[in-house]
N, C-alpha and C positions, 0 to 999 in steps of 0.2 A: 529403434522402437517404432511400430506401426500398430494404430486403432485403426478397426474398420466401424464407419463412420456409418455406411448404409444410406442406399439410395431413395429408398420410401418416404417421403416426410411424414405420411402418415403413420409411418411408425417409430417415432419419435424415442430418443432413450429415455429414461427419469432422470432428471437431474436435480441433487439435491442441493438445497442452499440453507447453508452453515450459519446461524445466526449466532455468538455468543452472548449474555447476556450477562450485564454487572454495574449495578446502579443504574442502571437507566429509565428507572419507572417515568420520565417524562418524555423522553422520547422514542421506546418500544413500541408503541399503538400505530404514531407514523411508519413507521420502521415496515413493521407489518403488512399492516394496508398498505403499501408501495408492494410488497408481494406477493399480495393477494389477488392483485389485479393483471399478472401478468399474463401478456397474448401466448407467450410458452405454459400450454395448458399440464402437461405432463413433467410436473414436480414436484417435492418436496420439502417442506419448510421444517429446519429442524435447530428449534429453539435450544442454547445449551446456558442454563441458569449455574453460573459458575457459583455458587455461593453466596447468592447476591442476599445481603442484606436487609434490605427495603422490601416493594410489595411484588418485585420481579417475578419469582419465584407463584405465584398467584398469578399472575396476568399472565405467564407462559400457560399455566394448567389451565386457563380457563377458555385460553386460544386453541388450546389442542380440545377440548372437546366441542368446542363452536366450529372447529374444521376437521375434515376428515384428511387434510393434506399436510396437518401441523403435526408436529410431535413436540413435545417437552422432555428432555432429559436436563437431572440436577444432578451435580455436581459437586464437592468439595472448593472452595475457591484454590486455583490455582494459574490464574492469569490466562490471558487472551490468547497464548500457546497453547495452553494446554484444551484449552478450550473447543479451539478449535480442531485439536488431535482429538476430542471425544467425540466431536461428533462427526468426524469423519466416518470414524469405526463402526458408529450405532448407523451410520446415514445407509442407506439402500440404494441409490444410485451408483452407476459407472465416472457420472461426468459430478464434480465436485463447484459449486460455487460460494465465496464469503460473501457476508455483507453483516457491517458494524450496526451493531442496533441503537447506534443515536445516527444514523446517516439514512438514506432512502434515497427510493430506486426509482426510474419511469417504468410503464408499462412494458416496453421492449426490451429492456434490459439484458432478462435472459434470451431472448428471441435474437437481438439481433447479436450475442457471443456466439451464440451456436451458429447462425448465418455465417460470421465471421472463419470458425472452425470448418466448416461443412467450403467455402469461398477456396481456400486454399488448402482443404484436404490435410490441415495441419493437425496435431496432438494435443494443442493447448493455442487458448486467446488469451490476448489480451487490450485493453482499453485502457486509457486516464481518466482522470475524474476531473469533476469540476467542484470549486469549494462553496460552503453556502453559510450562512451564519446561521442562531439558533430561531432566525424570523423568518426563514425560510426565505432571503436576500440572495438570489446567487452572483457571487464574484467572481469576474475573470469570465474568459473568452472562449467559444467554441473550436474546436481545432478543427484542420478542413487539411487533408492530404490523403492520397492512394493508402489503403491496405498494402502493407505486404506481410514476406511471410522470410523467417530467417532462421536459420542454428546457428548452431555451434558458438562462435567466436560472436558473430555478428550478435545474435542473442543475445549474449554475456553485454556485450558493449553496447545495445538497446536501452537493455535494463537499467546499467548503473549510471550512462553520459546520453544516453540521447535524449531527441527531443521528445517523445510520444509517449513512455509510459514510465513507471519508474518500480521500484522493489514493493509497494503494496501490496500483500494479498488479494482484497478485494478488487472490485472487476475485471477477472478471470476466470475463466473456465479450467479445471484440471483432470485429468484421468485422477481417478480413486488409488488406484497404480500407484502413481509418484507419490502420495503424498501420502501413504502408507510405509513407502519405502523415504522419504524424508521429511520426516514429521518437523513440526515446528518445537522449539527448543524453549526453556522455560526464560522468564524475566522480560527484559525491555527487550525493543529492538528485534524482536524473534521475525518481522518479516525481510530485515536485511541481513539476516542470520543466515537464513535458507531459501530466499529468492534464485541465487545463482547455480545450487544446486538441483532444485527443482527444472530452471530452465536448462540446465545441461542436462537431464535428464531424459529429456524429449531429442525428436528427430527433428520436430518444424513446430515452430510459433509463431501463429499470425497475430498480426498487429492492428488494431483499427482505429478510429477518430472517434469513438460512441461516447469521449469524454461529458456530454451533458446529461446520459443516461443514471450516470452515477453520480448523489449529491454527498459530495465531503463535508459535515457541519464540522465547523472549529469555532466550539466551547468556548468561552470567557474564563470557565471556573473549572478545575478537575483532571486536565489534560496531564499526558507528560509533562510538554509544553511547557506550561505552568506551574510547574511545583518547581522547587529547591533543588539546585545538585548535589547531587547526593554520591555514594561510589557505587551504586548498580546505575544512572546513567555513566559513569565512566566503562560499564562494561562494554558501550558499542566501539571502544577502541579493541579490546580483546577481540570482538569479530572483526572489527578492521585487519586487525593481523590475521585472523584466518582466512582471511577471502586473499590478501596478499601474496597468501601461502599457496594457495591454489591456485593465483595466478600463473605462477611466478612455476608451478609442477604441470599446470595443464595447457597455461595458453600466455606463455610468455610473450605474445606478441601483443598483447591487450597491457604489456607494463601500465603503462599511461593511466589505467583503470587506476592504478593505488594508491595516489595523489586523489584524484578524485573521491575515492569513498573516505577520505580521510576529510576531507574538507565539506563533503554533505555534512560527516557525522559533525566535526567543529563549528559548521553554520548552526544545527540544528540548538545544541547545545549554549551558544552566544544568543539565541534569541530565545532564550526561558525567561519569564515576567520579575523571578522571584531569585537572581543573581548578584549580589554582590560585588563590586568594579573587581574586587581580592580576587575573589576566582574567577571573571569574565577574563581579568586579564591571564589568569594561571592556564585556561582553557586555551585562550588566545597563542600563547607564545609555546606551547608544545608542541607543535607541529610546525611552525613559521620555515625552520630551515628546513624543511621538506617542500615545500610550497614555493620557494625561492628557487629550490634549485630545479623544481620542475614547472616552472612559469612559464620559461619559454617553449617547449613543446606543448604545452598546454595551450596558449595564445594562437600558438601557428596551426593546432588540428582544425581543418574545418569541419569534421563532425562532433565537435563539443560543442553546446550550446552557450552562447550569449550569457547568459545566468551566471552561468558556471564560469566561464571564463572571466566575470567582474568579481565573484568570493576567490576564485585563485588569487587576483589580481589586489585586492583590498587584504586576504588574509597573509601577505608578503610584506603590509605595511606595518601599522604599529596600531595597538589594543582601542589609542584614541581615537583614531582615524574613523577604524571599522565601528567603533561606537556609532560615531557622531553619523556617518552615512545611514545606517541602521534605523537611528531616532529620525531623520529626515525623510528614509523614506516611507515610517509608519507613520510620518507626520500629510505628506501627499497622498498616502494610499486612506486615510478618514475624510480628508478635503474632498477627496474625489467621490467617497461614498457618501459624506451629504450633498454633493452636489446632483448626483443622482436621484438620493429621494426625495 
């Protein structure tokens, strides 16, 4: 697959950016204003009011006729998939970009993705994020490494184990293309659903460090995170198995991958607020023997990262263990943010 990208800078593509929108009356207006400001003067902001409840659905309408670059489309609620498939379709642009309407953007944001795209003449960018609280605190560290640019296999294996970006939708750039031809998928989890499709989809993905451009806020109140297990989160094991399956038919030599998206998804799950020890430990011990027997090639790759190699390492142990590390280390990671403010 090959876009011609075009040498002009003054003749810029539109690129449109995906905002879905569902309770978030307090944090929409920052959301916004982060994209209003952008030095990528040729875009489109297109607010997509899933159903929202509250005053949402009003602050979209009254954004779209205070800008001529905004649009509002509503919607039936049906989660932040689907959401984001609506307005893909209504969006006018070739180049697709999200952004969560309780998070916000720098200035450059879209400037420097497309930089990024246009840098190594690739079909799709990508960036991390950096996380922020809801006082606008940011935590964690800027990254600092070469762009590069990968497919295929190396792709796949970016995405799910490396260090630079991970299955997010947001800060990304995509052809309108792919993500027509692989929509997001309804319920939880729908960006590690079809992250590795979308990236197999392309010929080249560049990679870049623009992680402080993108602020990730994490919520106190409302999150997945946060709520109860329930059995639609036990659905990110059903996609565990299908990315397994795809492994294992397109690029058996990435095995190693399938231990790994089993143990994001079991980390993910063990640090919910609102768990039970009953099922922290039921979560716990479903996969253990899978984790066991792939500890040591996991340990010995050196491109798995440090992180990943300590939940391999702790989720091999036993339900208390990985508690008690858990609670120590949310207990370090607050000491260190009052000692900051």
């Amino acid at each position: 697959m090959s876009y011609v990208l075009g040498e002009d800078l003054m003749e810029r593509p539109l690129i449109s950016i995906i905002v879905p929108v569902y309770k978030v009356e307090k944090y929409i207006n920052k959301c916004v204003a982060s994209l209003l400001v952008q030095t990528y003067e040729n875009c489109e902001i297109v607010l997509v009011d899933d159903g929202s409840p509250d005053q949402c659905p009003l602050i979209c309408d009254q954004f779209s006729r205070d800008f001529d670059n905004i649009t509002a489309l509503h919607k039936p609620n049906g989660g932040l998939g689907d959401a984001r498939n609506y307005g893909v379709r209504y969006s006018k642009g070739d180049w697709i970009v999200f952004v969560d309407s309780d998070d916000y953007v720098e200035p450059t944001y879209i400037e420097d993705l497309w930089n990024l795209l246009l840098k190594h003449d690739a079909d799709m960018a990508m960036a991390s994020s950096i996380q922020a609280d809801e006082d606008g605190n940011v935590m964690g560290k800027k990254l600092h490494f070469e762009s590069i640019c990968v497919s295929g296999a190396d792709a796949i294996f970016e995405v799910y184990a490396g260090d630079h970006v991970g299955w997010s939708a947001y800060n990304n750039i995509y052809p309108k293309s792919v993500l027509l031809q692989y929509p997001f998928p309804a319920g939880y989890y729908e960006d590690m659903a079809c992250m590795y499709l979308i990236v197999d989809a392309v010929d080249k993905v560049a990679i870049g460090d623009y992680n402080q451009n993108y602020k990730y806020v994490q919520h106190t109140s409302g999150s997945i995170l946060n709520s109860a297990l329930s059995e639609k989160h036990m659905h990110a094991f059903e996609i565990c198995e299908e990315f397994a399956t795809f492994i294992d038919e397109k690029y058996p030599e990435l095995e190693i991958l399938k231990p790994l998206i089993y143990i994001q998804s079991v980390v993910q799950m063990l640090h919910r607020q609102h768990m039970g020890y009953k099922d922290y430990s039921k979560v716990f011990l479903m996969y253990r023997i899978m984790f066991r027997k792939a500890l040591s090639a996991i340990l010995k790759n050196a491109k798995i990262k440090k992180k990943t190699k300590m939940f391999a390492f702790l989720l091999s142990t036993e339900p208390w263990i990985y508690k008690v590390c858990h609670v120590m280390a949310k207990g370090k990671k607050k000491v260190t943010e009052i000692k900051r403010g």
